[in-house]
N, C-alpha and C positions, 0 to 999 in steps of 0.2 A: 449282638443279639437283636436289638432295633433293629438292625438291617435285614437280617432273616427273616423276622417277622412281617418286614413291610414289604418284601419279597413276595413269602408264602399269599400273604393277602391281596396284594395285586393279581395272580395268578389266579386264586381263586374266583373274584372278580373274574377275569377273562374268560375262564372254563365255563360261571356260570349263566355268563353273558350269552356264549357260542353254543350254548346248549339250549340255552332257550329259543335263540336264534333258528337253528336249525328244526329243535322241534312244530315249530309255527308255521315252517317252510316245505313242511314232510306234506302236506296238501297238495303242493303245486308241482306240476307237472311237467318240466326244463323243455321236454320235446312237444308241449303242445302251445300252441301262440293264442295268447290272451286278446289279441285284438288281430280281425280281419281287412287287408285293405278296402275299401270302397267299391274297385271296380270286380271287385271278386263276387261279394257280394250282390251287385248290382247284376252280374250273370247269371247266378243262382234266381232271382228273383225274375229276372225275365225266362228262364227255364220252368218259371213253375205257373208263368201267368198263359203259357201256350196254349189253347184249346185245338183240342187233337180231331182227325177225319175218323171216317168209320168208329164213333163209339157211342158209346148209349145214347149220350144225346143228340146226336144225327139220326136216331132212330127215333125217337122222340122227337124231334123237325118231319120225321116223314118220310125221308129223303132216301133209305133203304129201310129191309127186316130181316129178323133175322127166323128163317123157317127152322132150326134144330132148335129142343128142349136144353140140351146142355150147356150150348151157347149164348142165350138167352131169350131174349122175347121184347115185345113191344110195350108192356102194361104200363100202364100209367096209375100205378098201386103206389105212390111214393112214400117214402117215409121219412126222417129226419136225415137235412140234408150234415155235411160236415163244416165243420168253422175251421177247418185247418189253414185255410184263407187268411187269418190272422196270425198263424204263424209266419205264412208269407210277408205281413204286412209288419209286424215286429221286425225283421228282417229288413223292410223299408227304413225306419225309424234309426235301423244299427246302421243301414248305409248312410243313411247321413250323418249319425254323429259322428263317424270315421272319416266322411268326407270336411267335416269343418273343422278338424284339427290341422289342416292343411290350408285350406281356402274357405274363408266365410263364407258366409251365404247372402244369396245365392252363388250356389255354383250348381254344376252342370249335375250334379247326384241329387242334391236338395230340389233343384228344378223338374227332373225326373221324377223326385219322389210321389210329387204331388199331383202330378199324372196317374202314375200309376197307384197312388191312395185311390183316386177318382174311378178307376178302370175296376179295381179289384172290389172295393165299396158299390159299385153298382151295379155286379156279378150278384152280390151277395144279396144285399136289397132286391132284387128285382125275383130272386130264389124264393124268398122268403114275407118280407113285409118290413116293419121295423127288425131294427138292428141296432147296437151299441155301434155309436161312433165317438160321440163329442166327449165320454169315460173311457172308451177303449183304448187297449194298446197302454197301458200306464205298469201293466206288471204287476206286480205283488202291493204297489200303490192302492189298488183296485180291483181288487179280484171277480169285483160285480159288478159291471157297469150299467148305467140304467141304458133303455132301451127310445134309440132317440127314433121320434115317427118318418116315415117313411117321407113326406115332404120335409120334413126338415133335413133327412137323409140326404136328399136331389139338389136342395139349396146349396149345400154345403160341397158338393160335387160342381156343382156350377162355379164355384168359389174357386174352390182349387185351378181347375181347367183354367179361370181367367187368369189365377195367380201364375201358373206354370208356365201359358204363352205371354207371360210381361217379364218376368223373367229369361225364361231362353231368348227373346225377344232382349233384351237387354245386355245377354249373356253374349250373341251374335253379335249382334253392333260394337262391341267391347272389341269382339275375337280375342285367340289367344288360350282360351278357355282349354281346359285337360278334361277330354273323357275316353276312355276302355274300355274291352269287354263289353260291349255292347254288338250282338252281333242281327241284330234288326238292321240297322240304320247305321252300319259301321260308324259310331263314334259321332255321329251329324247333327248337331242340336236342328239345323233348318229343316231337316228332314221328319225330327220327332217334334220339334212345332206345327209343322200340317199336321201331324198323326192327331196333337192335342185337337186342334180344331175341327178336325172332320169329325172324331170322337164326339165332340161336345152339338156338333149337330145330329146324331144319335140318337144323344140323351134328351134332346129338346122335341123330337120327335115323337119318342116316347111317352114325353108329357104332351101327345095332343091331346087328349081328352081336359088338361087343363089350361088351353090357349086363353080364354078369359080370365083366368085368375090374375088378378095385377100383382099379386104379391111375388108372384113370379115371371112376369113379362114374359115371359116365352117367345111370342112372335117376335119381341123387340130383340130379344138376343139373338134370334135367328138370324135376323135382319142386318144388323150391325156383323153379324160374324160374315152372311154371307156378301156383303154389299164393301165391306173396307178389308181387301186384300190385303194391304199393308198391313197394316195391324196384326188381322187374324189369318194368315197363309193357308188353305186349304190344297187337297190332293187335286193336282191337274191333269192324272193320268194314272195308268197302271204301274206306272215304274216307281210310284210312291206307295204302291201298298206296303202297311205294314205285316209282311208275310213272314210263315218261319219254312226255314231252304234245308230240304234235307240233306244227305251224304249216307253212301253206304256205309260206313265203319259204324259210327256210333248212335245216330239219327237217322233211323231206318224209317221210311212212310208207312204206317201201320198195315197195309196191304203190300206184299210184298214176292219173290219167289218163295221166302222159306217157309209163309203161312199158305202158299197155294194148295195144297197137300191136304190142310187141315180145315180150312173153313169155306173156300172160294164156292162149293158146292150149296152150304148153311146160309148165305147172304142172298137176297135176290134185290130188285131192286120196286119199291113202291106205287099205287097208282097213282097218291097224290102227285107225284112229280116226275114219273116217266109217263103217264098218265095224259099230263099235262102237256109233258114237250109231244110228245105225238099229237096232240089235238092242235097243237100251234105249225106242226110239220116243221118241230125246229129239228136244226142239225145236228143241237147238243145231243139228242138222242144218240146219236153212232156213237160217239164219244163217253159215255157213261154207261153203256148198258150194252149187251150182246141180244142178237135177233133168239125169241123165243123159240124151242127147237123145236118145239108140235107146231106153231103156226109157222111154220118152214119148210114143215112136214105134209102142213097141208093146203102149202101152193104160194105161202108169200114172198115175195121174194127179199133178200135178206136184208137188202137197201132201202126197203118198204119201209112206213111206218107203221105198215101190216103187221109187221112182224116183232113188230115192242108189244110188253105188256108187263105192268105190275102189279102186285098181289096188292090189296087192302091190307092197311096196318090193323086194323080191326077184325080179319079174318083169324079161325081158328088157329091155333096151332099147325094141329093137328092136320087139318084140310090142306092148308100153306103149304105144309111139306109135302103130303100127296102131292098136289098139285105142281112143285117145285119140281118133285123126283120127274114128272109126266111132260116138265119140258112144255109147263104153261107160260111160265114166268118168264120176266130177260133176269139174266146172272149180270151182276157187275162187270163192267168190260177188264176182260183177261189183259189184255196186250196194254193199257192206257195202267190200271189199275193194280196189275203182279207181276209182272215181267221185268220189272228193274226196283232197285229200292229206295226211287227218287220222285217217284207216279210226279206228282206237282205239287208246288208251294201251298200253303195253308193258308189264307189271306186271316189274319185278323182284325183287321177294320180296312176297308177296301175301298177304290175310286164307283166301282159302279155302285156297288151301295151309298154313296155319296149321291152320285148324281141322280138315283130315285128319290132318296130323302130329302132335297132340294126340289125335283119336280113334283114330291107330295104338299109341299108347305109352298107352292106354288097355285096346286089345286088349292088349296085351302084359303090361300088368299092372304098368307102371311107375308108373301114376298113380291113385289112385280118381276115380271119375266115371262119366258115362253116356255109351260111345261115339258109340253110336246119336245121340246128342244134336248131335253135334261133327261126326260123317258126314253129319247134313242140313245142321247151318251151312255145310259144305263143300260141297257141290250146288248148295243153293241160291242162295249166293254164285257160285259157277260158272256158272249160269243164269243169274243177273240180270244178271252182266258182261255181256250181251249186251241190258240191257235188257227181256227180257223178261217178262213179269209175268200172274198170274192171268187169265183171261178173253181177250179177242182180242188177237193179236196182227197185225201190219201184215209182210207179208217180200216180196220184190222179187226176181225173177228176172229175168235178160234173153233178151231173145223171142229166138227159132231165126235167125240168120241176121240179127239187129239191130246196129246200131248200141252204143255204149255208153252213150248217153243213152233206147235205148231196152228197158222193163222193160215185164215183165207185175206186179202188182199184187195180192197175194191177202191172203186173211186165215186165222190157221191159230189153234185153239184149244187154252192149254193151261191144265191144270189139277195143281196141284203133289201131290194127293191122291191121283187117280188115278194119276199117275206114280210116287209113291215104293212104291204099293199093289202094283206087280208084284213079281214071286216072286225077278227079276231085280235089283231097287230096295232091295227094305226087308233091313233090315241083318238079316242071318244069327250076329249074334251074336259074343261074343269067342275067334271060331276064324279057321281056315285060311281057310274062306270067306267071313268079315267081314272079315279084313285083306285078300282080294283083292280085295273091292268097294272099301275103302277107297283100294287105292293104285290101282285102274283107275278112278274118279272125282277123286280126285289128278290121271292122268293126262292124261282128259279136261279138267279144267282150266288145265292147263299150257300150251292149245293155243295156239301161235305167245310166250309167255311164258316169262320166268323162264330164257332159254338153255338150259344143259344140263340144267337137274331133269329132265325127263321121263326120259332117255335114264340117269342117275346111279341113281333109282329103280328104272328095269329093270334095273339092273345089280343092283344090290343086292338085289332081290328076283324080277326073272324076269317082273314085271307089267307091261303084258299083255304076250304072247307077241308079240316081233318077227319078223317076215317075214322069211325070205330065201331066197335062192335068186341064179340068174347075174347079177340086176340088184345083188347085193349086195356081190359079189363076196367076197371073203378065203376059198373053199373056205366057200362059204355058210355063214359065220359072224361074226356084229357081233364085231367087236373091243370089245378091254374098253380099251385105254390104248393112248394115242400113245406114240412112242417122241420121245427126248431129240433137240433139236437137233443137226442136223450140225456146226455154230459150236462148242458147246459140248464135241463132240466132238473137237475141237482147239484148244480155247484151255486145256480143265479136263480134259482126258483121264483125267489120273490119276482125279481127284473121279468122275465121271460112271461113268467105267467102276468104279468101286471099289460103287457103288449099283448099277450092271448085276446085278454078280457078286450081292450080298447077296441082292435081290430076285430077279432072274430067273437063274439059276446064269449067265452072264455074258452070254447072248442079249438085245438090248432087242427081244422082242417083241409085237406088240401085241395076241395072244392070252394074253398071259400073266395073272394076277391079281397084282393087287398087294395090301399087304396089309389094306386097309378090305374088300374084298371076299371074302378069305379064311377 
C-alpha cells in the first residue's frame, strides 16, 4: 500500500511540475529568436541612418522645388520633428550587447557604435537644440530623461568620435577583427576610421562660431586631426566617400523610370543653385538640369547657359507651376536622373566637402596651409562627381515633347583652367570673400547629398543667400529649428518644457536660434 501511495505521489508531483512548467512557457514564441546577431543588426541601423536625394529636405537645401500642390511645396512652416532616431539608437546599444557576448570590447560593433551615437546624435541636436543624451536610451530605467544642453551635446560627440578612431585604430593594428553586414565600407574598419575623422572635422566646423571657447578647443582639435595623419586618417579622395550604391531590385534611386510618369513634370530645378552654376558658366549645369524649353524657343542655344534657369523657392505656388507648365524653368535632367534606377551614389560625408572644410579653417587661421590649395581639391572633386573631365564632354537632354528614351546628344567643352581663371572662380584670398566662395562651392557640391549640410552651412553662415518669399511660407523666413515632438511633450513635459524655457524663454519656436548658431 506504501508503495502505491508513494507512486501515486511522485506522479502527482511530476504532473504538477510540467504544468506549471508549460504554462509559464505558453508566452514564448519557439519560432521567433530572442536575441539578434550583431551584424544583422548593425545593417538595419546603417539602412536607417541613410539620407535620401530628391526629398523634402533637398528642397529645404534649395537645391530643387517642387511646382505641384499634391506633391508638395517648399514652406518652411515646420513643426515637431520625430525622435524615431532613438529607436535607431536603442538598436545601437542591442548591437553591442550582442556583440560582447562573443568579443569584448572593444570590438569592431562597439567601435562603430560610437560613431554612429555621434552621427545620429548630431542629426538630432543640430534639428532641434537640446536633447536627452547622458539619461537617454536607458528604457523603462528612464522614461524621462532630462534634456542635456546643446554644448554639452557637441562635447560628448567630440568624445565619442576620439573614442571610436582609438579604438578602430587599435582594432587595425591588432587585425584579425570580425565584422559583417556592413555594406558602406565592406567590412573595413581603415575605411570607417577616415569616415570617423573627416565627420569629426564637420562637427568642429560647425562650432566656428565658438573657436574662442577653450572649454572646447576647437581649432586645437582641428589641428591635431588635420596635421597627424597617423593617428587621425582622413579621406584622400573620392573613392573613400562614405556613399550609399544603389541596384535595381530592391534599392531603387528615388528618381527613377517608374516615377517618370508621375512627378518628372512636378520637380523643376531652383535658382539658388542652377542659378548659381550658370553664373559661374559651370558644367554641372548640363548634368543636373535640362535647357529651359521657352528659352530655346527663344533662340538659346541648348548648350548655352542661356538656356538654364530656376524658379525661386520663395515663388508662388501657384505662379511656379504656370510658369513650369510655359517651359520657363530647367526640369531635372531626364537622361542622368530617370533613365535607369542607379542615377548615382549618395555621398554621406564626402572628400570634397572635406577639402572645403579644411580650406575654411584655413581662412580662419586655425590651420597653416594653402587654402586656395584645398578650394580647388574641393571643386574639382565636386566636378568630377559628375564624371566630367578636361576636353569633351558627352550630355543628353530630352527632345521637346519626347519620349524618355528619347534624347538629343551634344558635346559641351570644358576646360578646368579657363574656369578656375574667372574673377568669380579663383580664390580671393583669406577674407570675407574667399570664405564665401569657399562655403557656396561647398554648397554646390552638396547638391542632392549629404542630407542637411547644405541647409546647417546656410544657417551658420548665410551662404548663399536663400529665396523666400509666399512659396516659402513662415512670414518669408527659413526657419532655423524644428520644434520638439508633440509625444514627447507628454510623456517628458517636465524635461522638454524645462529646455523650452533655458533655450527659447519658454516658446518652442522654430524662428528661434539655438545655441551653435548664436
Amino acid at each position: 500500500m506504501k508503495k502505491i501511495l508513494s507512486i501515486l505521489s511522485v506522479s502527482t508531483i511530476l504532473f504538477t511540475t510540467s504544468c506549471k512548467k508549460d504554462f509559464n512557457s505558453l508566452q514564448n514564441d519557439p519560432n521567433r529568436a530572442t536575441s539578434v546577431p550583431a551584424n544583422l543588426i548593425l545593417n538595419g541601423v546603417l539602412s536607417d541612418i541613410y539620407q535620401s536625394p530628391f526629398s523634402p529636405t533637398q528642397r529645404w537645401n534649395q537645391f530643387y522645388a517642387c511646382n505641384y500642390a499634391y506633391y508638395g511645396d517648399q514652406q518652411y512652416t515646420w513643426s515637431g520633428i520625430s525622435y524615431n532616431t532613438y529607436n535607431t539608437l536603442k538598436n545601437v546599444t542591442k548591437m553591442e550587447e550582442e556583440a560582447v557576448k562573443s568579443i569584448a570590447a572593444p570590438n569592431p560593433y562597439t567601435a562603430l557604435g560610437k560613431f554612429l551615437r555621434a552621427y545620429m546624435f548630431y542629426n538630432l541636436t543640430m534639428q532641434t537644440g537640446d536633447i536627452p543624451v547622458s539619461e537617454a536610451l536607458k528604457s523603462l530605467a528612464n522614461i524621462a530623461p532630462k534634456y542635456d544642453s546643446q554644448k554639452e551635446v557637441f562635447k560628448q560627440i567630440l568624445v565619442w568620435l576620439e573614442e571610436a578612431n582609438t579604438d578602430m585604430g587599435s582594432l587595425i593594428t591588432k587585425g584579425g577583427y570580425l565584422l559583417s553586414s556592413d555594406f558602406y565600407y565592406n567590412n573595413d574598419l581603415s575605411k570607417w576610421r577616415k569616415a570617423v575623422n573627416t565627420f569629426k572635422l564637420r562637427v568642429l566646423i560647425q562650432l566656428s562660431r565658438y573657436e574662442a571657447d577653450t572649454d572646447l578647443n576647437i581649432k586645437q582639435k582641428f589641428t591635431e586631426t588635420f596635421t597627424n595623419t597617423t593617428k587621425y586618417p582622413v579621406f584622400t579622395n573620392m573613392e573613400d566617400n562614405m556613399q550609399y550604391v544603389y541596384n535595381a531590385q530592391y534599392n531603387k534611386y528615388p528618381t527613377n523610370p517608374e516615377s517618370f510618369g508621375f512627378d518628372a513634370a512636378r520637380y523643376n530645378m531652383t535658382s539658388t543653385f542652377l542659378n548659381t552654376l550658370v553664373s559661374f558658366n559651370d558644367p554641372r549645369t548640363f548634368y543636373v538640369a535640362e535647357p529651359a524649353a521657352a528659352l530655346v524657343a527663344g533662340g538659346a542655344a541648348s548648350t548655352s547657359f542661356a538656356a538654364f534657369a530656376g524658379a525661386g523657392s520663395g515663388e508662388d505656388l501657384a505662379t511656379m507651376s504656370a510658369n513650369a507648365g510655359l517651359g520657363k524653368y530647367s526640369f531635372i535632367n531626364r537622361k542622368r536622373y530617370y533613365s535607369t534606377f542607379t542615377a548615382q551614389n549618395t555621398i554621406q560625408i564626402g572628400y570634397a566637402e572635406m577639402c572645403f572644410n579644411i580650406a575654411e579653417a584655413m581662412n580662419r587661421g586655425w590651420i597653416t596651409g594653402t587654402a586656395e590649395d584645398w578650394y580647388k581639391k574641393g571643386i574639382q572633386a565636386g566636378i568630377g562627381f559628375y564624371g566630367i573631365t578636361n576636353g569633351s564632354n558627352t550630355v543628353y537632354f530630352q527632345k521637346i515633347g519626347g519620349t524618355l528614351s528619347d534624347y538629343n546628344t551634344y558635346s559641351i567643352n570644358y576646360d578646368w583652367a579657363t574656369y578656375y581663371t574667372q574673377p568669380t572662380i579663383t580664390y580671393a584670398g583669406n577674407n570675407a570673400a574667399g570664405l564665401n566662395q569657399i562655403i557656396t562651392q561647398k554648397y554646390l557640391a552638396f547638391y542632392q547629398n549629404s542630407g542637411w549640410e547644405a541647409y546647417y552651412n546656410w544657417r551658420r553662415t548665410g551662404i548663399p543667400a536663400f529665396n523666400t518669399g509666399a512659396g516659402t511660407g513662415n512670414s518669408n523666413r527659413i526657419a532655423l529649428r524644428f520644434q520638439y515632438p508633440a509625444a514627447e511633450k507628454s510623456i517628458n513635459a517636465t524635461n522638454v518644457n524645462a529646455a523650452i524655457q533655458s533655450q527659447f524663454a519658454g516658446t518652442d519656436d522654430i524662428n528661434a536660434k539655438m545655441w551653435i548658431i548664436k
